[in-house]
C-alpha positions in Angstrom: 0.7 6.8 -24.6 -2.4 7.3 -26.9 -3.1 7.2 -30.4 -3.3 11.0 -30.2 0.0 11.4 -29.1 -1.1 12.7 -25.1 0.2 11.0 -22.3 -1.8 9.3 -19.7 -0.6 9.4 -16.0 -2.5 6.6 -14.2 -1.2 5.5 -10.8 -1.8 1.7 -10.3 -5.0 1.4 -8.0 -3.4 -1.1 -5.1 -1.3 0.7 -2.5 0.5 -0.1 0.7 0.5 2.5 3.6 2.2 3.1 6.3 0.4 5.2 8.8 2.3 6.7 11.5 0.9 10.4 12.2 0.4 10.5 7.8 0.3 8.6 5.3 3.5 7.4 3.9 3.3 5.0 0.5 5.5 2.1 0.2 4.5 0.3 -2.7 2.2 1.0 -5.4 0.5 -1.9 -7.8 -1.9 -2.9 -10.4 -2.3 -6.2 -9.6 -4.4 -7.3 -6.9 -1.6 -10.5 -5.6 1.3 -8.6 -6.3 -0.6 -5.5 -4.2 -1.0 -8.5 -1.3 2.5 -9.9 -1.5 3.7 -6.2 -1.2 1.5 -5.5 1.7 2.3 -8.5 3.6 6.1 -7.9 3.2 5.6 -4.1 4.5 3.9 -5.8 7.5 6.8 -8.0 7.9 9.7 -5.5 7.7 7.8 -2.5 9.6 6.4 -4.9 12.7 5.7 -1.3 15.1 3.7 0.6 12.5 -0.3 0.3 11.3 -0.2 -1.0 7.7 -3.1 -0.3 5.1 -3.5 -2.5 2.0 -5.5 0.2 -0.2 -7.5 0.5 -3.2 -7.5 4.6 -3.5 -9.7 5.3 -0.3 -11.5 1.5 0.1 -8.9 -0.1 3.1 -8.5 -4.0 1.9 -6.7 -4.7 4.9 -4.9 -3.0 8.4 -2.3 -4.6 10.0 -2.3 -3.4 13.6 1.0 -2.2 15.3 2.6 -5.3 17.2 3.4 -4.7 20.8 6.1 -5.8 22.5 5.6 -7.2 26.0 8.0 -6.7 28.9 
């Protein structure tokens, strides 16, 4: 809140994406290590599915979809 007594909605810059046919947003941050730890804990609980480490457009980092072989 500001001085003036308006409130500011600012969403914290780092984000972790899932991508599976849209965009679905699993964590949000606005620090760039706890942005990481949160992207490399997404890639470890959702092995099957592309995750984005983003700041707003800018990709950081993908983690490809793990396949499984036979």
């Amino acid at each position: 809140m500001c001085r003036c007594g308006m409130l500011i909605d600012k969403k914290p810059p780092f984000k972790v994406v899932r991508t599976n046919g849209h965009d679905e947003v699993l964590a949000r941050a606005a620090n760039l290590l706890v942005g990481r730890a949160a992207f490399e804990r997404a890639a470890w609980l959702h092995p099957k599915d592309v995750i984005e480490y983003r700041k707003g457009a800018q990709v950081i980092e993908r983690r490809e979809a793990q396949r499984q072989t036979p």
